[in-house]
VOLUM-33022 format. One record per residue: x, z, y of N, C-alpha, C in turn; residue number from 1; chain. Coordinates in steps of 0.2 Angstrom, whole numbers. Each point is the difference from the previous one (the first is absolute). Layout:
<nodes>
+-------+-------+-------+-------+-------+-------+-------+-------+-------+-------+------+
|   n.u |   n.w |   n.v |  ca.u |  ca.w |  ca.v |   c.u |   c.w |   c.v | mikol | vopa |
+-------+-------+-------+-------+-------+-------+-------+-------+-------+-------+------+
|     X |     Z |     Y |     X |     Z |     Y |     X |     Z |     Y |   NUM |    A |
...
+-------+-------+-------+-------+-------+-------+-------+-------+-------+-------+------+
</nodes>
This chain:
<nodes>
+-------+-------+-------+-------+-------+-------+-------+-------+-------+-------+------+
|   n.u |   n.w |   n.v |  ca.u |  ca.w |  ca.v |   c.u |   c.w |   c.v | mikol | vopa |
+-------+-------+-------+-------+-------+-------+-------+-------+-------+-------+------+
|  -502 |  -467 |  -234 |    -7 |    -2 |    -1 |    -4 |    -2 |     6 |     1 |    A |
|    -4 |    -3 |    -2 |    -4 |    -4 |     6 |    -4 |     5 |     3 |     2 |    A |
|    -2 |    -4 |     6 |    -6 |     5 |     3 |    -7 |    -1 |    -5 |     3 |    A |
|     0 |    -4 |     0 |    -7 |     0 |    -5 |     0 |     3 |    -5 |     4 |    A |
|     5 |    -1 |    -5 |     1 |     4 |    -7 |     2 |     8 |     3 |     5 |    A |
|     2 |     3 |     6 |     0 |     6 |     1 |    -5 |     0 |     0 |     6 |    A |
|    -5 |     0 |     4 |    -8 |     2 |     2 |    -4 |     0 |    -7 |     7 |    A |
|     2 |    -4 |    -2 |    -4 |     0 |    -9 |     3 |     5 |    -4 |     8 |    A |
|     5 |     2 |     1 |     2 |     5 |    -3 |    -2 |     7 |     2 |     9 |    A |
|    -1 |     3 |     8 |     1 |     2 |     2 |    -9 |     4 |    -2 |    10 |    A |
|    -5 |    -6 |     1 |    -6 |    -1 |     1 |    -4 |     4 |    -9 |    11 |    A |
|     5 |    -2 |    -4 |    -2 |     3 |    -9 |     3 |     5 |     1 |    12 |    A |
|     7 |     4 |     1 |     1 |     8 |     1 |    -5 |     0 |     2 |    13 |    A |
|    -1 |     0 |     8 |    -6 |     5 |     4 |    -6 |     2 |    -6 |    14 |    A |
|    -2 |    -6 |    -1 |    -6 |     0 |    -3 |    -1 |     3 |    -8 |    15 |    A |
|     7 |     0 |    -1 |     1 |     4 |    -8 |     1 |     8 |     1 |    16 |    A |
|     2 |     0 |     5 |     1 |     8 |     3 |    -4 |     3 |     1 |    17 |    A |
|    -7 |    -6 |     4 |    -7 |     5 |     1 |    -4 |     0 |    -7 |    18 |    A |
|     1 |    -3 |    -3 |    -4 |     1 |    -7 |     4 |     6 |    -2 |    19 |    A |
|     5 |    -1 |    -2 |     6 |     4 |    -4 |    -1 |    10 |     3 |    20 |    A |
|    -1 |    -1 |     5 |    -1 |     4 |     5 |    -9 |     4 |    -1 |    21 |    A |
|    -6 |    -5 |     0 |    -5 |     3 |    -1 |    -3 |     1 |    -6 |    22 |    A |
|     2 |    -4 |    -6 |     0 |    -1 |    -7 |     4 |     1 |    -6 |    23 |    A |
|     6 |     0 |     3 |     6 |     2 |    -6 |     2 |    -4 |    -4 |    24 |    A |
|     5 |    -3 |    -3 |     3 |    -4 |    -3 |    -4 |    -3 |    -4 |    25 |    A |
|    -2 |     4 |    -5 |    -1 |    -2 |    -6 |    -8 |    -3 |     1 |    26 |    A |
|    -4 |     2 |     6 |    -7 |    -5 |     1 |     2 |    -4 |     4 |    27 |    A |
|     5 |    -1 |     1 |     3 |    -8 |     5 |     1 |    -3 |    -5 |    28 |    A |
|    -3 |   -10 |     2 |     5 |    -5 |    -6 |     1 |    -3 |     4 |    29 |    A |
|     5 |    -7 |     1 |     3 |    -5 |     3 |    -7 |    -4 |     3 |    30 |    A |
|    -7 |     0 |    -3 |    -4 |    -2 |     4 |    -4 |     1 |     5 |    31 |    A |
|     2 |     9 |    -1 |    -2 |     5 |     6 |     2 |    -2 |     5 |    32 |    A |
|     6 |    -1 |     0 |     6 |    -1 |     5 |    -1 |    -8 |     5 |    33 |    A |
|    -1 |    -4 |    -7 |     0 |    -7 |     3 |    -6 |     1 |     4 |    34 |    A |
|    -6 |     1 |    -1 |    -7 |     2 |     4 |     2 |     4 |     6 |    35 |    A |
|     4 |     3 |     0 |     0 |     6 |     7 |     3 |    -4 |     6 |    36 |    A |
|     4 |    -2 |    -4 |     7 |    -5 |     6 |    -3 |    -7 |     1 |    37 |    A |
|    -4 |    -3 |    -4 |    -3 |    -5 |     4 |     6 |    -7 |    -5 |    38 |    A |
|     3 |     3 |    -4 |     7 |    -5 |    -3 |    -3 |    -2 |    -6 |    39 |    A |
|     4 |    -4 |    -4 |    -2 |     0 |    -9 |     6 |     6 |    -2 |    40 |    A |
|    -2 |     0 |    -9 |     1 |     2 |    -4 |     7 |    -3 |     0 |    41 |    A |
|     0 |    -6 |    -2 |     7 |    -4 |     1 |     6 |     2 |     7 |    42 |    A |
|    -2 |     3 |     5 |     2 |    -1 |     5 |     3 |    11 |    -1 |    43 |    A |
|    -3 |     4 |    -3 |     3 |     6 |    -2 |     7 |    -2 |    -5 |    44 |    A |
|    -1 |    -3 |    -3 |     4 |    -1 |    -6 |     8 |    -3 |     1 |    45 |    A |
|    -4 |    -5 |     5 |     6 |    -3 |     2 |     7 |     5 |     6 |    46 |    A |
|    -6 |     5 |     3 |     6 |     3 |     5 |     0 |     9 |    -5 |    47 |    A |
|    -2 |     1 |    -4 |     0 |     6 |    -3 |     2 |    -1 |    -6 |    48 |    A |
|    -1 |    -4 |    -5 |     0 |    -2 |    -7 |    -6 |     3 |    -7 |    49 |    A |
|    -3 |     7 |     7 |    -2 |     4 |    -6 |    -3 |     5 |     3 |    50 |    A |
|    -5 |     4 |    -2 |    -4 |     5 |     3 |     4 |     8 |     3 |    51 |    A |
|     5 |    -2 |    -6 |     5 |     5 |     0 |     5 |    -1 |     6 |    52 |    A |
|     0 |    -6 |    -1 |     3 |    -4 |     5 |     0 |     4 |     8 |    53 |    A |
|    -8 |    -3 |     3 |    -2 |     2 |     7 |    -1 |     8 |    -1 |    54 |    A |
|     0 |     5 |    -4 |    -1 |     6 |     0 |     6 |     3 |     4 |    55 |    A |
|     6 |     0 |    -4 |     6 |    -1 |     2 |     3 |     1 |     7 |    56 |    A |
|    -2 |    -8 |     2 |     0 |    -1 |     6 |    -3 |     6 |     5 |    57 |    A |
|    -5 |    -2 |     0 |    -4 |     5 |     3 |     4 |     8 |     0 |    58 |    A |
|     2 |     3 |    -5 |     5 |     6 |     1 |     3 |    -1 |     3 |    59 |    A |
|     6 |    -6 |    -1 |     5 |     0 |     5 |     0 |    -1 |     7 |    60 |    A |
|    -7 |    -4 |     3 |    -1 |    -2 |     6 |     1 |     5 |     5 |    61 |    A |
|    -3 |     8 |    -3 |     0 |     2 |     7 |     2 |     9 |    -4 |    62 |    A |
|    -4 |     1 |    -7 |     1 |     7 |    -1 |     6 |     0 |    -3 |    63 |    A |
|     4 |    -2 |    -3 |     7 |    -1 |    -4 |     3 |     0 |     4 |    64 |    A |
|     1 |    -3 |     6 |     4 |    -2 |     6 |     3 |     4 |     6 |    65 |    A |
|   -10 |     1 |     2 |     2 |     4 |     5 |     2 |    -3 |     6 |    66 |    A |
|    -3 |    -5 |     1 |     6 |    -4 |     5 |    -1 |     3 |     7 |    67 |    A |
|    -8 |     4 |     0 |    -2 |     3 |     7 |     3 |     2 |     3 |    68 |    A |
|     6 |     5 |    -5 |     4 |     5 |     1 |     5 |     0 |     6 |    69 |    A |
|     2 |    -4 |     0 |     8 |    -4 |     2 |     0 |     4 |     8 |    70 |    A |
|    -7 |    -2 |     4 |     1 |     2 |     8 |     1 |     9 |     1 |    71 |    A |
|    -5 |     2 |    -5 |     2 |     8 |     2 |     4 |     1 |    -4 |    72 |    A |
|     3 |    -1 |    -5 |     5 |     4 |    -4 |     7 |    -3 |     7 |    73 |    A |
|     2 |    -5 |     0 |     4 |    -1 |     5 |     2 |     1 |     6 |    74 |    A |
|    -3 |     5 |     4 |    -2 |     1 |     6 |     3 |     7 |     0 |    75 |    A |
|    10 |     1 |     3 |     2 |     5 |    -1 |    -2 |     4 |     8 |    76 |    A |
|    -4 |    -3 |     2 |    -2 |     6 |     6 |    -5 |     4 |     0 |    77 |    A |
|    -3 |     0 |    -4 |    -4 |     3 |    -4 |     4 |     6 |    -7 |    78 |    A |
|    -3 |     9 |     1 |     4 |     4 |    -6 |     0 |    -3 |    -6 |    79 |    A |
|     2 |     0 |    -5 |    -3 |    -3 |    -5 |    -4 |     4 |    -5 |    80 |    A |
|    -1 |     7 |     2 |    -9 |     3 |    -5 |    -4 |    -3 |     7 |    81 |    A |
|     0 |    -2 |     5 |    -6 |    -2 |     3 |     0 |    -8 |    -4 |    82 |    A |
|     5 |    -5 |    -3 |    -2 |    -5 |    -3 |    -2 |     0 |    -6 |    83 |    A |
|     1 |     7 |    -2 |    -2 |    -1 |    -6 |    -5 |     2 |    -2 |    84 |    A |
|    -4 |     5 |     5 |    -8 |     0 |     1 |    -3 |    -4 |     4 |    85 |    A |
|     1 |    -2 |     6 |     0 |   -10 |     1 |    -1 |    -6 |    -7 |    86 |    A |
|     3 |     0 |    -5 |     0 |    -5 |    -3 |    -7 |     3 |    -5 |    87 |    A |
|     1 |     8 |     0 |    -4 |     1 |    -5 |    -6 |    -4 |     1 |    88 |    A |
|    -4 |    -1 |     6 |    -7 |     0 |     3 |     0 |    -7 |     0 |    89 |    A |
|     6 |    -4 |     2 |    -1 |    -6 |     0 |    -2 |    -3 |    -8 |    90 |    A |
|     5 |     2 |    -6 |    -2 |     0 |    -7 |    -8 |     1 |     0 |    91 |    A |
|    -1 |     6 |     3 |    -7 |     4 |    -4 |    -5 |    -6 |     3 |    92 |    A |
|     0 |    -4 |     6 |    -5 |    -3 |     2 |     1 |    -7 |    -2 |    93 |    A |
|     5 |    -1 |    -4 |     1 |    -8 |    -3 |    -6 |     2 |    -6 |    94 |    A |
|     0 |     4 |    -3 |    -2 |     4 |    -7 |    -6 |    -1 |    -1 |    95 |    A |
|    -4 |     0 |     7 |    -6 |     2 |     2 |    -3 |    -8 |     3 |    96 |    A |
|     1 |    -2 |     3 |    -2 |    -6 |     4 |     5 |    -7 |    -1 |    97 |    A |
|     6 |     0 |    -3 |     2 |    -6 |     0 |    -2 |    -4 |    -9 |    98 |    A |
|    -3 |    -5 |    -1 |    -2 |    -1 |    -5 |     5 |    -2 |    -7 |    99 |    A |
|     5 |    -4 |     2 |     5 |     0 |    -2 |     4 |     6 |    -3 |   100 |    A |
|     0 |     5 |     5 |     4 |     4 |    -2 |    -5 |     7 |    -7 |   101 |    A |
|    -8 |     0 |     3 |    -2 |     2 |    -6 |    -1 |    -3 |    -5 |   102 |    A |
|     0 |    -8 |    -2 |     0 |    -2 |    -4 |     9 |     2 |    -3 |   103 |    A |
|     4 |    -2 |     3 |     8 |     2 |    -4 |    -2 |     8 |    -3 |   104 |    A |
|    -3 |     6 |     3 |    -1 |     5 |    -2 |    -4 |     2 |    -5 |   105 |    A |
|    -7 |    -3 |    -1 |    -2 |    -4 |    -7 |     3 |     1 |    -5 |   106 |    A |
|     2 |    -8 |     1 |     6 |    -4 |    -6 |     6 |     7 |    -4 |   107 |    A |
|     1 |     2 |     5 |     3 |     4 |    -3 |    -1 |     7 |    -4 |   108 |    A |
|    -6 |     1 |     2 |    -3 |     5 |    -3 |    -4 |    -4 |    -7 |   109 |    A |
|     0 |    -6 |     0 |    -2 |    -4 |    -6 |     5 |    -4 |    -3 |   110 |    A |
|     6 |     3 |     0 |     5 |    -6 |    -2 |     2 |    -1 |    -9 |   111 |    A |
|    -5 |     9 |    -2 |    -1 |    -2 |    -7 |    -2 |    -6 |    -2 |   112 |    A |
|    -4 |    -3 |     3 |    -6 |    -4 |    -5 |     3 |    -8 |     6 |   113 |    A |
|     6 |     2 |     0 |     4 |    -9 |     6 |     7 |     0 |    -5 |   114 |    A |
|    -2 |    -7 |    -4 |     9 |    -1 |    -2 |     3 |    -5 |     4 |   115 |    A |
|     4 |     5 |     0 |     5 |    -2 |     7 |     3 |     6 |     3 |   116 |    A |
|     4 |     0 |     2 |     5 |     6 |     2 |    -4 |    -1 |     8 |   117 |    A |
|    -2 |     8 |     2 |    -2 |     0 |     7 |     6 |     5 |     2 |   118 |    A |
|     1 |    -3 |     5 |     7 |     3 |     6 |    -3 |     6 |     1 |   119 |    A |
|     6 |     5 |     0 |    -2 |     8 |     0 |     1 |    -1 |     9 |   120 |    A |
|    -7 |     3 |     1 |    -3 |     0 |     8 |     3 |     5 |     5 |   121 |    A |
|     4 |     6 |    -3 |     2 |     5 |     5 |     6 |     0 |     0 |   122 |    A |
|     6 |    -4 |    -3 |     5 |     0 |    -2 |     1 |     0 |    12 |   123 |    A |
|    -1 |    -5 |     3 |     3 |    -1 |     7 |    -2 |     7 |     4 |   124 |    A |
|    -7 |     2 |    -3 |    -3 |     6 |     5 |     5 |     5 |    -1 |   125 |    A |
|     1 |     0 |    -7 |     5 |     8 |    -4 |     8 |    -1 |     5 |   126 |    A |
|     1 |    -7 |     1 |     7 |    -1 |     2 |     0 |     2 |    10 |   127 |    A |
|    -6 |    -3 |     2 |     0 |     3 |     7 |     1 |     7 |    -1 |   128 |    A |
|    -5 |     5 |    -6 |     0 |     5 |     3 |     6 |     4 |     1 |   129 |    A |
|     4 |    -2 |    -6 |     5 |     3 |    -1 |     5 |    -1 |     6 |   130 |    A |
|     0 |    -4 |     2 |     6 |    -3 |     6 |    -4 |     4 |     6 |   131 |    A |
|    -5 |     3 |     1 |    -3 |     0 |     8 |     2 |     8 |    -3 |   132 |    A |
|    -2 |     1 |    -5 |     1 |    11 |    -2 |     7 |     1 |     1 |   133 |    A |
|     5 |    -6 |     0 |     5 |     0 |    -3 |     5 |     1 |     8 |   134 |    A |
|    -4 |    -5 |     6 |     4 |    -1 |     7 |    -6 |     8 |     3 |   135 |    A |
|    -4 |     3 |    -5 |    -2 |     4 |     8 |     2 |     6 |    -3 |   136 |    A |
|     3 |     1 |    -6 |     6 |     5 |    -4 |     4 |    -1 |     2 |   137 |    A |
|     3 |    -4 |     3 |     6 |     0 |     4 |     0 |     0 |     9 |   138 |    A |
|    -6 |     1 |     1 |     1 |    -1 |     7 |    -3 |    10 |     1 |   139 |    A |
|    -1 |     2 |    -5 |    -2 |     7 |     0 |    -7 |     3 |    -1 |   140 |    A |
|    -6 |    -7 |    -1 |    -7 |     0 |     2 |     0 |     2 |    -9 |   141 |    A |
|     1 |     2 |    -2 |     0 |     2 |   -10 |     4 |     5 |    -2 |   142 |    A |
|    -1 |     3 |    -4 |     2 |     4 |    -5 |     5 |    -2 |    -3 |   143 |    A |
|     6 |     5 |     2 |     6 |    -4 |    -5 |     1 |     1 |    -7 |   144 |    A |
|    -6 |     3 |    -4 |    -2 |     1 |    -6 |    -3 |    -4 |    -2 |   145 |    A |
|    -3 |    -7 |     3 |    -3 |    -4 |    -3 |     2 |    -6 |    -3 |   146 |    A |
|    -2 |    -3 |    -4 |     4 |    -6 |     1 |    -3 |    -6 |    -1 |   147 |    A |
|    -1 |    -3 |     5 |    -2 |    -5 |     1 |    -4 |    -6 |    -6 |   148 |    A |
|     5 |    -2 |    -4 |    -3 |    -3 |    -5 |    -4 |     4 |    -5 |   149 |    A |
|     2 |     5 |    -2 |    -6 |     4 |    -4 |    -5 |     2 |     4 |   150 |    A |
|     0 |     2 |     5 |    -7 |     1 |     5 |    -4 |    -6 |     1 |   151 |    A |
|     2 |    -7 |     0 |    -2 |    -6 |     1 |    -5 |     0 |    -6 |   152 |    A |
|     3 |    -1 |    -6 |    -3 |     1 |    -5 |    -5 |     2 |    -4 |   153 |    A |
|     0 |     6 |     6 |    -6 |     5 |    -2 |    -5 |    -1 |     7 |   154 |    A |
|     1 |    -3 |     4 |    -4 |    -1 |     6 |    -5 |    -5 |     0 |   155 |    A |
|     5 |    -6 |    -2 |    -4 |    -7 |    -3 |    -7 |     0 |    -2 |   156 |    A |
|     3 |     4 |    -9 |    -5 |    -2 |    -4 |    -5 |     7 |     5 |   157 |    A |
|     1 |     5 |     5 |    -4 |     6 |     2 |    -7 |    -7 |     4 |   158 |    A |
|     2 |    -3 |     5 |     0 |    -4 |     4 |    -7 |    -4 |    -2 |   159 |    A |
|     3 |    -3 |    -6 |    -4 |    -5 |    -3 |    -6 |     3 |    -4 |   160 |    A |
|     0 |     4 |     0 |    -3 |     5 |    -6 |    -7 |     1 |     7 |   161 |    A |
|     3 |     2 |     2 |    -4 |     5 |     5 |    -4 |    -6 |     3 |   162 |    A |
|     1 |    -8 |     4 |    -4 |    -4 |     0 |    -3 |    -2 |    -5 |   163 |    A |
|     1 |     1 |    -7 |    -4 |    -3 |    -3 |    -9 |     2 |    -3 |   164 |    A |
|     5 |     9 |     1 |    -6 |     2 |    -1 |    -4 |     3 |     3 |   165 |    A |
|     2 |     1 |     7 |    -4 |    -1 |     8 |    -3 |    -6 |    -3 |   166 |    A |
|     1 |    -6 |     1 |    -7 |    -6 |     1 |    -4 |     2 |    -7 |   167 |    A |
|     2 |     1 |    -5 |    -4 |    -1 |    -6 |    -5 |     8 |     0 |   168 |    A |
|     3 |     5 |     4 |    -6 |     6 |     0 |    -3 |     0 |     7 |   169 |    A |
|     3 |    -3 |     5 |    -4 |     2 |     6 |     0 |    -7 |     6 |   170 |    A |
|     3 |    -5 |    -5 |     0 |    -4 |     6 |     5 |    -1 |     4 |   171 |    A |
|     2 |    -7 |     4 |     5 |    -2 |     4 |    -1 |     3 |     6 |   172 |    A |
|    -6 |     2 |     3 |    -1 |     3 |     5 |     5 |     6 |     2 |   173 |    A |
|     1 |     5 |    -4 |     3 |     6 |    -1 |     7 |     0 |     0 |   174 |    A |
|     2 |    -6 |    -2 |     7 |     2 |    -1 |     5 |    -2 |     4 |   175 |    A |
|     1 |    -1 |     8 |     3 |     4 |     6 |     2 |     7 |    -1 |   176 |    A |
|    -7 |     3 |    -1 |     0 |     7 |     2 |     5 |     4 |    -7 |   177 |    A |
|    -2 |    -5 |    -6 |     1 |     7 |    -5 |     8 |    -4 |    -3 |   178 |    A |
|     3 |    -4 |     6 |     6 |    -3 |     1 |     4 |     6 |     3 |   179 |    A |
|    -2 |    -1 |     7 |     1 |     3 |     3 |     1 |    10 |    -1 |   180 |    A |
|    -6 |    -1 |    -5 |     2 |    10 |    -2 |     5 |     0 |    -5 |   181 |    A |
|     0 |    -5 |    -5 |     5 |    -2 |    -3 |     7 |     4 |     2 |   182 |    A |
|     0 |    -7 |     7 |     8 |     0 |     4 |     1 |     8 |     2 |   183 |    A |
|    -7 |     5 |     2 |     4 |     7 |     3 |     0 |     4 |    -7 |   184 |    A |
|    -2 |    -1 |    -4 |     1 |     5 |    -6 |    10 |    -2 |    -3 |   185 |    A |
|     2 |    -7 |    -1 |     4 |    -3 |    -1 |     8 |     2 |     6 |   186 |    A |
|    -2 |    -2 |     4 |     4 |     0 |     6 |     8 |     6 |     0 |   187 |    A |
|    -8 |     5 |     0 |     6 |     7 |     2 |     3 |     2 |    -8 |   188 |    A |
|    -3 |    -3 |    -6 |     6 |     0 |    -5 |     6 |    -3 |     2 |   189 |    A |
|     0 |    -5 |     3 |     7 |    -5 |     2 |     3 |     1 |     6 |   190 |    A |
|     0 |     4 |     2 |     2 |     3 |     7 |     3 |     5 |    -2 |   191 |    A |
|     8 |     2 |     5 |     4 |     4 |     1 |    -6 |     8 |     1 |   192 |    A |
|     4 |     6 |    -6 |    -5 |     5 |     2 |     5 |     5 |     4 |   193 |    A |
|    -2 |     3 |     4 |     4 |     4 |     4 |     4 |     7 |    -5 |   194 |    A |
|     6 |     1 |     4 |     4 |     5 |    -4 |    -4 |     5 |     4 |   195 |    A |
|     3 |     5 |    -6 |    -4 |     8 |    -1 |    -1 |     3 |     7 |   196 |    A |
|     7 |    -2 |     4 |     2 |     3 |     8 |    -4 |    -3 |     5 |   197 |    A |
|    -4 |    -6 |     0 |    -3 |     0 |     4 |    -6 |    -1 |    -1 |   198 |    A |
|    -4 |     4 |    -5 |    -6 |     3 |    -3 |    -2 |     5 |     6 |   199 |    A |
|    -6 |     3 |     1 |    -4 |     3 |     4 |    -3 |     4 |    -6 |   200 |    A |
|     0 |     9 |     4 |    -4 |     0 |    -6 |    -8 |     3 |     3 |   201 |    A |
|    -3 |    -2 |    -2 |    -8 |     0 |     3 |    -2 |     8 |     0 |   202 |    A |
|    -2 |     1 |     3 |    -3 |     6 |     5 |    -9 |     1 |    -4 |   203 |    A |
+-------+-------+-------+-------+-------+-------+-------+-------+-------+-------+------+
</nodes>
């Protein structure tokens, strides 16, 4: 693709993502879009096909993908529960301040009223976590009772839950902090607990 046709394409995402992002699918039209990015009608059509089209897209660019992920999840010098509450924060602030990625998290909480099959968004999240639970269970940093992919599973959607509904009751401001008590409440579930013989018994 050319440069030009990139930056045209590139220029009606952005701008369909801020709409989609501050308005929602269904009050977005194609000449929402064409107004915001400065392109025609005709010039959506051609690099998306369809409203449905640039929605899509948008999921996949950054919330479906994840592509942020790559530097901290691969970064074996680092433990892997410390990447995996590393990556949590990186997520939580895409969620919060990147426009793309709140509009992909939109779309999918609106994906009834979108025809068109929207990419399931946590499918990469759910696979890192399982793989990080999975290397810091093997390295001893975990509970040999846990298992990795069903803990993944139940973390995720924890995860997700808990950013969605921090912004929606109290704001983007807070959600650092009610991350981070998140992480000590969660933590010592997943952590090795000491055997009965090196217990103390409190005084």
């Amino acid at each position: 693709m050319q440069e030009r046709a990139k930056a045209t394409r590139r220029s009606l995402l952005e701008a369909a993502a801020q709409l989609f992002a501050e308005q929602g699918y269904a009050a977005t039209s194609v000449n929402d879009i064409s107004a915001r990015s400065g392109r025609t009608s005709g010039a959506v059509y051609f690099h998306y096909t369809s409203k449905e089209g640039i929605a899509v897209a948008v999921v996949e660019d950054r919330f479906a993908t994840w592509s942020q992920l790559a530097a901290r999840y691969g970064d074996e010098t680092v433990p892997p529960l410390e990447r995996l509450v590393a990556l949590s924060y990186d997520i939580a602030h895409a969620l919060t301040r990147d426009t793309v990625t709140r509009a992909g998290a939109r779309l999918w909480v609106e994906r009834a009223v979108i025809k068109a099959p929207i990419p399931d968004p946590f499918a990469l999240w759910t696979a890192a976590t399982t793989r990080l639970l999975a290397q810091a269970r093997l390295a001893g940093h975990v509970n040999e009772g846990i298992h990795p992919a069903r803990a993944a599973r139940t973390l995720v959607p924890a995860f997700f839950g808990l950013c969605t509904l921090t912004e929606a009751l109290e704001g983007t401001t807070v959600l650092d902090n009610r991350l981070t008590y998140w992480w000590q409440l969660t933590l010592p579930s997943l952590r090795p607990q000491p055997s009965p013989g090196n217990l103390r018994t409190g005084r």
